[in-house]
C-alpha positions as CSV (number, residue, x, y, z in Angstrom):
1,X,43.7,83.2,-8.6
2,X,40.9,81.8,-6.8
3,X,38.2,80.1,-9.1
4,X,34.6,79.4,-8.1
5,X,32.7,76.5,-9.8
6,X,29.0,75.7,-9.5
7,X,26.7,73.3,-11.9
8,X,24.5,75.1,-13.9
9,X,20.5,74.6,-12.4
10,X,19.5,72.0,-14.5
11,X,22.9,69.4,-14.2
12,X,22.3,70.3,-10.7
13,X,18.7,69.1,-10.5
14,X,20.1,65.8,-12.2
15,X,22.9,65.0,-10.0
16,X,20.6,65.4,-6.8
17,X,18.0,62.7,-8.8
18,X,21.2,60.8,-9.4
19,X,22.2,60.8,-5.3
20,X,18.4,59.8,-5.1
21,X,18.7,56.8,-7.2
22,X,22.5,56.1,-5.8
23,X,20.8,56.0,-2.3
24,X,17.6,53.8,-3.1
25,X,19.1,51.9,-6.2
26,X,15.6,52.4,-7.6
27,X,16.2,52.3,-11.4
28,X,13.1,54.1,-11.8
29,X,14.6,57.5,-10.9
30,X,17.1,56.9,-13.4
31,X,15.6,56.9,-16.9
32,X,15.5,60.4,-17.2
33,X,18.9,61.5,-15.7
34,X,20.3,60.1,-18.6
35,X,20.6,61.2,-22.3
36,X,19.2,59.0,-25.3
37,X,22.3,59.9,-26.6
38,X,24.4,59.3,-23.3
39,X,28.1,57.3,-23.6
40,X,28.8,55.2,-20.5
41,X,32.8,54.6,-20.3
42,X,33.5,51.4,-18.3
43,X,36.8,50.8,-16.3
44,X,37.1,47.6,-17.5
45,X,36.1,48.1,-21.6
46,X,38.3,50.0,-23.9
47,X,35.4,50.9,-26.4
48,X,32.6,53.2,-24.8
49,X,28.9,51.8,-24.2
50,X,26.4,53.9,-26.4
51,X,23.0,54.6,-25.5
52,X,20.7,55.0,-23.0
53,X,19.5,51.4,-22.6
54,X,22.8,49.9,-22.1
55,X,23.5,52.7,-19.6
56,X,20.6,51.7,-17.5
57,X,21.2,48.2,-17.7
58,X,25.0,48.9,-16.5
59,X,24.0,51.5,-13.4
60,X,21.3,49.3,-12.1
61,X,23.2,46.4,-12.3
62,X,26.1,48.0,-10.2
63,X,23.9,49.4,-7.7
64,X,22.8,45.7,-7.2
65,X,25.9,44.3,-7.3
66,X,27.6,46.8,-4.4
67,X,27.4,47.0,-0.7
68,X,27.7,50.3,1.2
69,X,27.9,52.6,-1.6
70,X,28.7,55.9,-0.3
71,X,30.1,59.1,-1.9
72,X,32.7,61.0,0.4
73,X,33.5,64.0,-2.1
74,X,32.4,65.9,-5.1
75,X,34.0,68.1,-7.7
76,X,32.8,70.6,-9.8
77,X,35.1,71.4,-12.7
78,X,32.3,74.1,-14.8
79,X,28.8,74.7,-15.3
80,X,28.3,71.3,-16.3
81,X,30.7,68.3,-15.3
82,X,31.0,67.0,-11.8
83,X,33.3,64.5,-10.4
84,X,32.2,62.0,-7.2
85,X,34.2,59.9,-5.1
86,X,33.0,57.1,-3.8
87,X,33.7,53.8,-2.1
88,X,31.9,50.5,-1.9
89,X,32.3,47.1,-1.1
90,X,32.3,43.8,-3.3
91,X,32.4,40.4,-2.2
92,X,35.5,41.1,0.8
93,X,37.0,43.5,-1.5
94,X,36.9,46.9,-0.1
95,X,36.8,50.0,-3.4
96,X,37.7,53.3,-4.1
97,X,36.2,54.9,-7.4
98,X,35.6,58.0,-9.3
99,X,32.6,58.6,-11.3
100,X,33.1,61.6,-13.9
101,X,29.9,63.2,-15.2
102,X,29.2,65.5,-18.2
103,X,25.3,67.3,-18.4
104,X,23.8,68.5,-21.4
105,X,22.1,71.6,-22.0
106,X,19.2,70.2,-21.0
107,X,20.8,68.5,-17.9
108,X,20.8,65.3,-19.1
109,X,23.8,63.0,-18.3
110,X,25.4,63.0,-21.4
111,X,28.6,61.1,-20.4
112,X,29.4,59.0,-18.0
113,X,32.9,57.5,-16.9
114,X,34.1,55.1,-14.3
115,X,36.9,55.1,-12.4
116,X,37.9,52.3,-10.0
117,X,41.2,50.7,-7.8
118,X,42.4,48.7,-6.5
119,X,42.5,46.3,-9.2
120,X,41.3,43.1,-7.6
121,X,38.2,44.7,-6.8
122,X,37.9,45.7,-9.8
123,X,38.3,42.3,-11.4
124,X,35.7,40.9,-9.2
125,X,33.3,43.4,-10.6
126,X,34.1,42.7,-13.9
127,X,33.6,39.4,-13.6
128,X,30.2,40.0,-11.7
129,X,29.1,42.1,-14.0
130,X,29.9,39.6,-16.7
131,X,28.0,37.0,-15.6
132,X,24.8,39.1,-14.9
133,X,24.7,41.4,-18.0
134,X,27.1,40.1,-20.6
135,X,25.6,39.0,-23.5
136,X,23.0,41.0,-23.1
137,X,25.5,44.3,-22.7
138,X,27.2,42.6,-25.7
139,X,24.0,43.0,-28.0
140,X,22.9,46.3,-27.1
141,X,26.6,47.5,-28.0
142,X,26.5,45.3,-31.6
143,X,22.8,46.9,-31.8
144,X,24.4,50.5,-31.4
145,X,26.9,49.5,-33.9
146,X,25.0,48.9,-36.5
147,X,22.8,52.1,-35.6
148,X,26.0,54.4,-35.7
């Protein structure tokens, strides 16, 4: 049985702003990809990251952190969730990763999941990411919290 898939219009609009923001890392094309609502799911948390704000604050932050960010595949499992491959470098540690993407109705990124190896690099972005963002990442989740 052979089984087309294509995104719907409007999740396709959004992941074309999204390769537009992955290429120019300008987090002002970014805002309105995503969901108020969206939940970000980090390879190195267990719970999920609520909210809009703390998604931004994540994405931008990895496109900073980085270096030649390129996607090499895509997936499209439906009319509305896409899968990218992609590989990057941080520090000397060369990464493979996955990013797994739900749309609305609206075509809004409504989730948002990382995947990442080899562990080492991982680590390293972790710990990058901690020392940029983490108290402030740490808030916005206790602020979500208390809003849920």
């Amino acid at each position: 049985m052979t089984e087309t898939n294509a995104l719907a219009a409007l999740p396709q609009r959004t992941l074309e702003g999204w390769h537009r923001f992955a290429a120019s890392g300008d987090p002002g094309l970014l805002a309105s990809l995503l969901s108020e609502h969206i939940v970000f799911r980090s390879p190195f948390l267990q719970s999920p990251i609520p909210g809009r704000e703390a998604t931004l604050l994540v994405l931008t932050t990895v496109a900073q952190i980085f270096e030649n960010f390129r996607y090499h595949r895509s997936f499209i499992a439906g009319s509305h969730d896409a899968a990218l491959e992609f590989a990057a470098n941080i520090g000397t540690w060369q990464l493979k990763g996955v990013d797994l993407i739900k749309f609305d109705a609206s075509g809004e990124m409504i989730e948002f999941e990382v995947m990442i190896r080899p562990i080492k690099a991982l680590a390293a972005l972790g710990e990058e990411m901690g020392n940029r963002i983490g108290p402030q990442l740490a808030r916005l989740k206790a602020a979500a919290r208390r809003q849920g």
